[in-house]
N, C-alpha and C positions, 0 to 999 in steps of 0.2 A: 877125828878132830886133832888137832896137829898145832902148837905156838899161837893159842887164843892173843888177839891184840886188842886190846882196849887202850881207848883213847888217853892219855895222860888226865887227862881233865877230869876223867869219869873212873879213874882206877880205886879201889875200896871202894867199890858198891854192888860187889858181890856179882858186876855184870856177869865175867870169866866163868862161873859158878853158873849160871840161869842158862850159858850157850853150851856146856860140858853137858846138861840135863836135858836141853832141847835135841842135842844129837845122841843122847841116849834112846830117847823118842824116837828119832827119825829109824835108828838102828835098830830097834823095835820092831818099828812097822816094816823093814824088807827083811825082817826076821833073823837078824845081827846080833848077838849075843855080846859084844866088846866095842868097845869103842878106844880107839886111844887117843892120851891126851898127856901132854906134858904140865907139868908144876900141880896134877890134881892127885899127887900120891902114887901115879901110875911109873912102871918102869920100861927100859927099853929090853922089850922082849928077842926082837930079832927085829928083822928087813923084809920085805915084800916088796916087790916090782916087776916089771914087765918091759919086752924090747918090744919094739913093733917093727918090722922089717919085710920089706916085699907084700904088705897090707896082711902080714900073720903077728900076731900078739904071742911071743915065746914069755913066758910067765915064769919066776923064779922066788924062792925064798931061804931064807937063812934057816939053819939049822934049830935053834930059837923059834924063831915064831912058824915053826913046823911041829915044835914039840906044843905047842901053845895053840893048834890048831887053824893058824890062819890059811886062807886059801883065796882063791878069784872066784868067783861066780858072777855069772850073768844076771843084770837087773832086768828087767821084765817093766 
């Protein structure tokens, strides 16, 4: 989870909070240990991403979120 946006109208009500918790959930259940989220305390560990080129997904990470264990895997 990435720059939660709550509506102006509806900001102090702890929305940001309830969706941070529901994708801790979700990362849960495909058996995801982290989730990241910006403004809930969390810092910037590193970078993850992926090219796709000639229908091959070449996969890359930062130094950072290599020490911090992030990786790709396939959802099921």
């Amino acid at each position: 989870m990435y720059k939660t946006f709550v509506h102006p109208a509806y900001r102090g009500l702890g929305i940001a909070g309830l969706l941070n918790a529901t994708g801790n959930e979700i990362a849960v259940r495909y058996q995801r240990s982290r989730v990241i989220a910006k403004r809930s305390g969390s810092f910037t560990a590193g970078y993850v991403g992926y090219i796709a080129w000639f229908g091959r997904a070449i996969a890359f990470r930062t130094a950072g979120a290599n020490r911090q264990g992030f990786r790709f895997s396939a959802l099921s």
